[in-house]
N, C-alpha and C positions, 0 to 999 in steps of 0.2 A: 161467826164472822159474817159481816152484812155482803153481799154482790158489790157494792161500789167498794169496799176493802180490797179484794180479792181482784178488780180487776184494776185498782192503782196500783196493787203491787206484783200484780203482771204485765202492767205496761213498764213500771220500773224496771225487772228482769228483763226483759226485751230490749228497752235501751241499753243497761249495762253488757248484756252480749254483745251487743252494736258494738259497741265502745271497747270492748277489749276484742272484739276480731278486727274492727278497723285498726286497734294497736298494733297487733299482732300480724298483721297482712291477711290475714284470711278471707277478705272482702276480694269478688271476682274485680276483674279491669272489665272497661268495657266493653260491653260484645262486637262492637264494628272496629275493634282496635284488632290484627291477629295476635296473636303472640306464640310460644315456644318456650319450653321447657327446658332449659338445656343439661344433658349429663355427658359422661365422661365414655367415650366408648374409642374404638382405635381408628384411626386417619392413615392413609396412603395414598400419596400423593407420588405418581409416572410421569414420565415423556414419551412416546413413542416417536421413535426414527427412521428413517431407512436412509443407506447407503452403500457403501462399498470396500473390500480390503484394501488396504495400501500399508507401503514395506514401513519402520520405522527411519530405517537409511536407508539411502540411495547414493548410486553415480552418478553426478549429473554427466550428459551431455551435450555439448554446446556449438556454434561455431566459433571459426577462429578470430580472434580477437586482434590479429593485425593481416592485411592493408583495415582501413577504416575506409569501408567499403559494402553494399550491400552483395551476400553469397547468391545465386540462384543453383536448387537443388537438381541435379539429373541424374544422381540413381539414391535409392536409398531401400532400405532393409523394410522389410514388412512388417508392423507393431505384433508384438508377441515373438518374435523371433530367436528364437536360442542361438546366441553366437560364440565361439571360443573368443579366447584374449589375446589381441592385437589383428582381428578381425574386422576387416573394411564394414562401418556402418553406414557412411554418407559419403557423394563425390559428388562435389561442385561443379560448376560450368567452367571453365577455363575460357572462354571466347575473348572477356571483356579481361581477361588479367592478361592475354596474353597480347591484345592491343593495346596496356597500358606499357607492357616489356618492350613491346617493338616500339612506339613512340619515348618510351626514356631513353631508349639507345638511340634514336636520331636524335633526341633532342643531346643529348652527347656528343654523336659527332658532331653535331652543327655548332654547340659551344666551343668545342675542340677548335673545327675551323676558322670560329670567332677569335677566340686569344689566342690561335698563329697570327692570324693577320692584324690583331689589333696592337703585338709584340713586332712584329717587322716595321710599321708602321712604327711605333716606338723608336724601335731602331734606326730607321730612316732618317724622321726626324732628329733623333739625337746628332747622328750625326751631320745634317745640314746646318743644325745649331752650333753644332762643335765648330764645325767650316767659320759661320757667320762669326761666331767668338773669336778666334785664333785673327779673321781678318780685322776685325774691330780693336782686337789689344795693337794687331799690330799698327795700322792707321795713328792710334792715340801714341805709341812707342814713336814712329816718324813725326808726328807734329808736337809735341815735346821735344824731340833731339834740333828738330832744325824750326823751331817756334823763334818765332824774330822778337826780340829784346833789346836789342842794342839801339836807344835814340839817337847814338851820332851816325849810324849806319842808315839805320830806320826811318822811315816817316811816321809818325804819329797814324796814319790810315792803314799804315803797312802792321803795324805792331799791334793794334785793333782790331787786323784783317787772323792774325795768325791767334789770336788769343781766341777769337773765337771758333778759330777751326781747333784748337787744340779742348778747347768743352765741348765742343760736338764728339771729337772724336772719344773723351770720356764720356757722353751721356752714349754714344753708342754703346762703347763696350758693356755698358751698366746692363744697357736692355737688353742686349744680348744673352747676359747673364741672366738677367730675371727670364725674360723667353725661356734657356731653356728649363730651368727650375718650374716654371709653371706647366709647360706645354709637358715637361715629367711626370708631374703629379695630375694633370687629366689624362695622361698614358695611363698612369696606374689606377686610377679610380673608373676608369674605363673596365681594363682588363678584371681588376676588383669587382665590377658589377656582370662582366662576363664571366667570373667564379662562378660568384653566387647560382647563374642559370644552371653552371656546370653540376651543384652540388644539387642543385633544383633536380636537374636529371639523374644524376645518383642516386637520389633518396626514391624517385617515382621507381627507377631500375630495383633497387634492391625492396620495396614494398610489393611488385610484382613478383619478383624471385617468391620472399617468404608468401603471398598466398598462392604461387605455383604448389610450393612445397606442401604448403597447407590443406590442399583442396580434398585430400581426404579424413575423415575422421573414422579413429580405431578406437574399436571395445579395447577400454583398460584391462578388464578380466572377464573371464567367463559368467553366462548371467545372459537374464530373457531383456532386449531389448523393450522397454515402454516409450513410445512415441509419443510427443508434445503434444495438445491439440489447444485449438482457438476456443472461443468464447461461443460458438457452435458446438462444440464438441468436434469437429472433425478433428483427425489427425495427421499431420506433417504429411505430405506430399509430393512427388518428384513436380519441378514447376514453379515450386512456392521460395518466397523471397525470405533471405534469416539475415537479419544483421548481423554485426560483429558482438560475439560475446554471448547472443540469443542463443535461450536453451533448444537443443531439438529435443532430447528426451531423456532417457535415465536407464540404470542398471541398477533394480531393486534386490536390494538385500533380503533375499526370501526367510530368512529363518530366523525374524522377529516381524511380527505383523502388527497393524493395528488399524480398527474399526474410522474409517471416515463421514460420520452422519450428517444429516443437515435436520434440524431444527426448527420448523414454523417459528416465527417472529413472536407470535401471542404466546406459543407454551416456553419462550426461553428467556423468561425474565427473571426465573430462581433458579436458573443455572450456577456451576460453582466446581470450580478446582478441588476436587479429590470424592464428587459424591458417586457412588455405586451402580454399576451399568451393569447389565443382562444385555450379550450378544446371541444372536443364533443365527446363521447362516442359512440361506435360502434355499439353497440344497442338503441342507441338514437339521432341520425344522425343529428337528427334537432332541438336539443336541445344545445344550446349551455353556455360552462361555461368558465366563468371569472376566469383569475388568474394572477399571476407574476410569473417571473423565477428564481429562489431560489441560485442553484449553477449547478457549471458546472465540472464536474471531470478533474484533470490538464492534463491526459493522454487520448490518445484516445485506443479503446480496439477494441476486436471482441467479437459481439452478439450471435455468430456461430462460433466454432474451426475450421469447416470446412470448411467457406466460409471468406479469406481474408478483409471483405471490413470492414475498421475500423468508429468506430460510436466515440462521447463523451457523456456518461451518462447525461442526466440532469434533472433537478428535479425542477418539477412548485409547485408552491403555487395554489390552489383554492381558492377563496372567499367563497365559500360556499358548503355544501358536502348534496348532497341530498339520503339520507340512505336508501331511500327507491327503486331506481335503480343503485347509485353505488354501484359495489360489488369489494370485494379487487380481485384481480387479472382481472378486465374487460380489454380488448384492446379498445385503445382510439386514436385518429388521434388529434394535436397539432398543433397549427400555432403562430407563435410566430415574435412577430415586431420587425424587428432590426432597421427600419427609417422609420417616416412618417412622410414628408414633403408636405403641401399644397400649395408649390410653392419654386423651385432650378431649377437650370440650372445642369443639366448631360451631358456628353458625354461618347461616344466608346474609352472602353479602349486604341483602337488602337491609340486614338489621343494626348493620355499621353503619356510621353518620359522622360527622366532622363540626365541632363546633368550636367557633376561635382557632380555629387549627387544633384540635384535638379531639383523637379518634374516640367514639361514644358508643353505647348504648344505651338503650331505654330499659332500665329494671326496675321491676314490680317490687317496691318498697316501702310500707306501711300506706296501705292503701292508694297508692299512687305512683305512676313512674316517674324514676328518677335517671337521670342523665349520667350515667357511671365511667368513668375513665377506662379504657383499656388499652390491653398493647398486643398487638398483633403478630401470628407467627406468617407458616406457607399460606398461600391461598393457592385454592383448585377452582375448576369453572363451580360458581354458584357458590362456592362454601370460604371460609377464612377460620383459620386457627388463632385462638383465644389465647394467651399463653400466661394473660396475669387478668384479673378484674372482673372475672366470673368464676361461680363457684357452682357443684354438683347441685340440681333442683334447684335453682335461679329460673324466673320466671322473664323474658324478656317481649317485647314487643317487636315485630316483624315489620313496624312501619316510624314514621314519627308522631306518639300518639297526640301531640299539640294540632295535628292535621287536623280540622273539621270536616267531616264529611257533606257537603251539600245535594240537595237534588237538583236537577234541570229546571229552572224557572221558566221554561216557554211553552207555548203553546204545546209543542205536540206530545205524543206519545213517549219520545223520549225520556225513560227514568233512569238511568245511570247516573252515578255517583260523581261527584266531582270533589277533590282533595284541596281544598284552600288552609291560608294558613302562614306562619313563619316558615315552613320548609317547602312550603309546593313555589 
């Protein structure tokens, strides 16, 4: 066989390899593309929290909820304090209930003295009314009996003269009557509106009575006093003003506890009702307790007025509460499972991409990447759970490999890379 035989049908075989590893994917992607292999290995995805014990129930307690009136506190019980049941926890100031008591009582007598004297008056007048009636019937009774009528008797001026003394003496009696009818009924919407101050004083009297009687609050039952505190943290203090109804503090039910954490904002986006939490107690480091995760507050807050960084409240279930090291308010460190999987394929978020609204990746398919669909599980910092659209030894690319890579056109020194393209 001649030299140019032998090397057309070596350059034949070398195409034909060409052509079935380019079929077949065999063929590398580009070198300035990165890419990633991806296989099947197991995922663990935590929360870490810290916080503090609190009871499951509590007692509330509060102040009293009538007068509607602000309380000022001047003695009150020391937070943490064990007290038996029906034991003084709070006394109020009594200074301003008992200037509200003495001014409802004068304001009483003094309505009292109003409707006597607005009632005698009454009286008086009624009867000067009565007087002025009885003389007014009687006038109209004498000028009817001897009212001149007769024209052979009479003159025409005479008989004129008595006809109109005799309607006077009817238009008197009439007003008389309506007089005293009305001057009655401003008697009585008088004294009517000298009630009302009267019941006015009643109600201030009897609203001082009840928070006389009120001004102390008693432990329902036995149980460590927890004290209220402000948005500082401090807690209740003799001094401090509590409205009507406002909690002062609680009687925690020791013998079911549960874990109160707070949560950074960024790690509590796959939180979730019923997933599995790891407590351990701060003084018991290497003790560790079982629980679930109860609920999650819908807003995130601050744990600190003065320090920005927003947390979300959350609240574990324990299995079991051991009373004899947990104490209500211990600090406690939380680890809580958002996914454990014993075998997923992950990748770097970097290698997720969205096109038309639909989550992608770039896989290495017959010699070139293709745009594949997926669907997404947890995602941890840096990494996302694959959970459909990749398979074990899947080749993907780590960028979008449509990006061109450019050099610096300028003048200087400068040679770093620059990304143009449909995605840059």
């Amino acid at each position: 066989m001649s030299r140019r035989n032998v090397l057309t049908i070596g350059m034949g075989m070398a195409l034909a390899v060409g052509v079935v590893l380019t079929l077949f994917g065999v063929v590398r992607p580009n070198p300035t593309v990165p890419t990633l292999e991806v296989h099947s290995a197991p995922f663990r995805l935590r929360v870490i929290a810290e916080g503090t014990l609190t009871s499951v129930r509590s007692i509330p307690l509060t102040a009293p909820i009538k007068p509607q009136i602000p309380f000022t506190i001047s003695w009150l019980v020391e937070d943490g304090t064990l007290v038996e049941e029906d034991e003084v926890i709070a006394r109020f100031d009594a200074s301003r209930l008992e200037k509200e008591h003495e001014d409802g009582l004068s304001n009483q007598r003094i309505s009292d003295h109003r409707i006597g004297s607005a009632q005698t008056s009454r009286e008086v007048n009624a009867g000067k009314l009565d007087r002025d009636e009885e003389v007014a019937q009687h006038e109209l009774e004498v000028a009817r009996e001897f009212q001149s009528t007769d024209t052979l008797i009479y003159s025409k001026m005479e008989i004129a003269e008595s006809q109109i003394d005799t309607e006077l003496a009817e238009t008197r009696a009439e007003y008389a009557t309506e007089s005293q009818e009305i001057q009655d009924r401003l008697s009585q919407a008088e004294i009517d509106l000298l009630s009302i101050e009267r019941r006015k004083a009643d109600i201030k009297v009897q609203q001082a009575e009840e928070g006389l009687a009120a001004l102390e609050v008693r432990s329902p039952e036995a149980g460590i006093v927890i004290l209220d505190r402000d948005w500082r943290g401090n807690a209740k203090r003799v001094g401090d003003t509590v409205w009507p109804g406002r909690p002062l503090g609680e009687i925690p039910d020791l013998s079911e506890m549960q874990a109160e954490v707070f949560v950074l904002e960024a790690d509590a986006g796959e939180l979730a009702e019923g997933q599995i939490a790891t407590v351990w107690l701060e003084s018991e480091p290497g003790l560790p307790f079982s629980g679930t995760l109860n609920s999650v507050d819908p807003m995130a807050g601050r744990k600190n007025g003065r320090v920005p960084v927003q947390y979300f409240r959350t609240i574990l279930n324990l299995d079991r509460t051991d009373q004899d090291i947990m104490k209500y308010g211990a600090r406690v460190r939380a680890e809580i499972t958002i996914a454990d999987f014993d075998s997923c394929i992950s990748v770097p978020r970097q290698a997720v991409t969205t096109i038309d609204g639909e989550t992608m990746v770039f896989r290495w398919s017959r010699g070139e990447f293709a745009a594949t669909p997926i669907e997404l599980g947890p995602t941890a910092l840096g990494r996302v759970v694959v959970t459909s659209g990749l398979d074990d030894g899947d080749l993907i690319a780590l960028r979008d490999p449509t990006m061109v890579i450019e050099k610096d056109s300028g003048d200087g020194d400068d040679t770093s890379p620059i990304l143009t393209g449909a995605g840059s």
